[in-house]
N, C-alpha and C positions, 0 to 999 in steps of 0.2 A: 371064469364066468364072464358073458359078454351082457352089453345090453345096448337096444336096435334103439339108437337115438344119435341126434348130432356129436361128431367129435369133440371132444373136451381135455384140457391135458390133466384134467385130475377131477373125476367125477364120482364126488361125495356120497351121492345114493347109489351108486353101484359098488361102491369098496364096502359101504355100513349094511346092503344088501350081501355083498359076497362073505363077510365077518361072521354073518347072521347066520348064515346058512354052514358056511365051517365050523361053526362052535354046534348048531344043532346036528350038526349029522358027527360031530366027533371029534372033528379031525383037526380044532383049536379049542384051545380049555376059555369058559366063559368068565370076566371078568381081570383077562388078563390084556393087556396094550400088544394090538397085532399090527403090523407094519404092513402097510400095503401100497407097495411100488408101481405108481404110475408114472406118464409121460411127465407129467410136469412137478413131478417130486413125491415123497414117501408121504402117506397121508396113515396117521395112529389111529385106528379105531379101538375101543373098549365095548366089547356087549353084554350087558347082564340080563336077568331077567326085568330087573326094572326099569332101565334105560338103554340108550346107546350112543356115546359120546365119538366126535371125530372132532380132530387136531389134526392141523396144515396149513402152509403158510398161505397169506394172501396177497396174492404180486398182480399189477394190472398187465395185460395181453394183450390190451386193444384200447385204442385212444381214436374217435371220430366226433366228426359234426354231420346232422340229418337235418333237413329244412322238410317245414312241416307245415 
């Protein structure tokens, strides 16, 4: 599953979208911790019907000053 937005090395609404869509169409059982490997490390999603949880680290990428 892709999604047409700026690159990211680990993008949360697209792993807890793609989790979503695997456990609904079958092909991951719901409520179980599914490992979804992106560029910038393995991110856990869990999806039930009543929620959806995501666990991953959080490391900074970008360090700047903007004058304004």
């Amino acid at each position: 599953m892709g999604a047409w937005k700026r690159e990211t090395f680990a993008c949360g609404t697209g792993a807890c979208a793609a989790v979503a869509a695997a456990c609904e169409t079958g092909k991951c059982n719901k409520g179980e911790d599914i490992t979804v490997k992106v560029k910038g490390g393995d991110l856990i999603v869990n999806y039930t019907d009543e929620k959806i949880t995501l666990t991953g680290d959080a490391v900074l990428v970008f360090d700047g000053i903007t004058e304004y």
